[in-house]
C-alpha positions in Angstrom: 0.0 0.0 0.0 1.2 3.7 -0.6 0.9 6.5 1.5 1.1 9.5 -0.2 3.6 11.6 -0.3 5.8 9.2 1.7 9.0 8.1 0.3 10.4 4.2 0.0 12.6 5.2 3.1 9.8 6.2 5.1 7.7 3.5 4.0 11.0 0.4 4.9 11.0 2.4 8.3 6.9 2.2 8.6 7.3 -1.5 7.6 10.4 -2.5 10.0 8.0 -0.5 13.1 4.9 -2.3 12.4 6.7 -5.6 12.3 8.8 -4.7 15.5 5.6 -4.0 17.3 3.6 -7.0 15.8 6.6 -8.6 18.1 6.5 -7.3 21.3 2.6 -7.8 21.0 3.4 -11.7 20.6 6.3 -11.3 23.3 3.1 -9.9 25.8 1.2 -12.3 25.2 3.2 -14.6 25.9 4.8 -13.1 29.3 1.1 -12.9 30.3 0.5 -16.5 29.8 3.3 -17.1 32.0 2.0 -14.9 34.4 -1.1 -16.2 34.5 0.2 -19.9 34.8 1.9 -18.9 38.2 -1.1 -16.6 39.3 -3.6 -19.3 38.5 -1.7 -22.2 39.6 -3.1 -22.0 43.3 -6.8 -21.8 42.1 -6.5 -25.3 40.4 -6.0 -23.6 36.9 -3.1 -25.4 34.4 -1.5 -23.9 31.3 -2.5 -26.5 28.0 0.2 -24.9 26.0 1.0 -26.0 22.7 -1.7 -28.6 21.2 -2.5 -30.5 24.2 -6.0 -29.5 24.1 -6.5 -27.2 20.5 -6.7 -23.4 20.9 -7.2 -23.7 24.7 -5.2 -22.1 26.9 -5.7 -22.9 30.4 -8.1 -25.6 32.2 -9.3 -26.7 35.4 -10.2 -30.2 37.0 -13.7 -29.6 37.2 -12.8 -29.8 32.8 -13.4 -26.0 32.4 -11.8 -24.5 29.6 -10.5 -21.4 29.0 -8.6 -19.3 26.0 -6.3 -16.2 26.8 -6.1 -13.1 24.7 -3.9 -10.1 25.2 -5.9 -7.7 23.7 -10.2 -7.6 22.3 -8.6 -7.4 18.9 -5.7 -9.7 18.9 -8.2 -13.0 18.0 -7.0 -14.8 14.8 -10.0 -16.5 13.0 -8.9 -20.1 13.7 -9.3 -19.2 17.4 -13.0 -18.1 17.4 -13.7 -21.2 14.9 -12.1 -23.6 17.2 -14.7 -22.0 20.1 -17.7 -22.1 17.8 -20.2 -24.2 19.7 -17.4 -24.9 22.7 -17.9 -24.6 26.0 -14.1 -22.5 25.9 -14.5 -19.5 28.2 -12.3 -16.6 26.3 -11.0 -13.7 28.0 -9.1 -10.9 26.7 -6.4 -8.7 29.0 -7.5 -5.3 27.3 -9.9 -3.1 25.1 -8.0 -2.0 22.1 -10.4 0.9 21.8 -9.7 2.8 24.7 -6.4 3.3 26.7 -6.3 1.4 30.1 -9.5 -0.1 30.0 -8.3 -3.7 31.3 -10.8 -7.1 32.3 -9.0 -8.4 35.2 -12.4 -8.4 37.1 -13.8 -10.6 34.1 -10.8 -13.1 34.7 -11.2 -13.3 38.7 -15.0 -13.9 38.3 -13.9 -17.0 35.7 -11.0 -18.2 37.4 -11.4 -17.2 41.1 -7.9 -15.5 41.6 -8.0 -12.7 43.7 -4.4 -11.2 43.2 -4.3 -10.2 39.9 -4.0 -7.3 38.1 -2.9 -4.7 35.4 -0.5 -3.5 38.1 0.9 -6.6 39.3 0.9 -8.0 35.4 3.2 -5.1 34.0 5.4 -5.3 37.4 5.6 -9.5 36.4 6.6 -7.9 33.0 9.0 -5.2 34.0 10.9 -8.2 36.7 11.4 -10.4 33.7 13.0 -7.7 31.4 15.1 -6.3 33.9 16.6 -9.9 34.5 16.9 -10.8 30.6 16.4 -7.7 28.3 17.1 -10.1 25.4 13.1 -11.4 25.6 12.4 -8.9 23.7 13.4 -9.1 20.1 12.7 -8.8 17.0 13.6 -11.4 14.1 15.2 -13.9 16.7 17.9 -11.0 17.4 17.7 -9.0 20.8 16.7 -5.6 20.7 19.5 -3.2 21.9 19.0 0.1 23.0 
């Protein structure tokens, strides 16, 4: 696509940010999964990572099932198919929409965890970086400032 008035420069540089940022998205939702399978641990909640059980995230003993999303928006189409007529709970982390509008409430009413939140989530997130800024990348090479 072409942007007027913007030059083949401009347009590699709007490119290499999208795709940079399209990386850290994938990067947060993955450090909140991991939080999440510490924070939910204790409430009888396990992570079914990779295709133990397809396009679910987390379940429980009583055999509730439940898919994670880091953002309202960030839902690929195979996801919602795979929940079609499912009794897979979904929850998403954020509104896209509107800035710090978070669903933790949503989550603790699902899961029955009572300490967490946006505030403990992003401290989770800031812990990790600060012991291995090399998480975050971008084309399987660390981002250095």
């Amino acid at each position: 696509m072409r942007i007027k008035g913007t030059s083949e420069a401009e347009l590699k540089k709007i490119m290499k940010g999208h795709r940079l940022l399209m990386s850290i998205e994938t990067i947060v939702g993955d450090l909140l999964e991991e939080y999440l399978s510490i924070k939910l641990y204790d409430y009888n909640w396990v992570c079914c990572w990779g295709s133990s059980i397809d396009a679910v995230d987390f379940c429980n003993s009583k055999g509730e099932l439940l898919q994670i999303k880091n953002s309202d928006n960030s839902e690929n189409s195979s996801s919602s198919k795979v929940r079609n007529g499912t009794e897979i709970k979904k929850w998403s982390r954020r509104k896209s929409t509107q800035n710090n509008t978070f669903y933790w409430e949503k989550l603790i009413d699902l899961t029955g965890a009572k300490d967490i939140s946006e505030e403990d989530f992003q401290s989770f997130v800031g812990s990790i970086i600060d012991k291995n800024c090399d998480c975050i990348y971008s084309n399987n090479q660390p981002i250095k400032s």
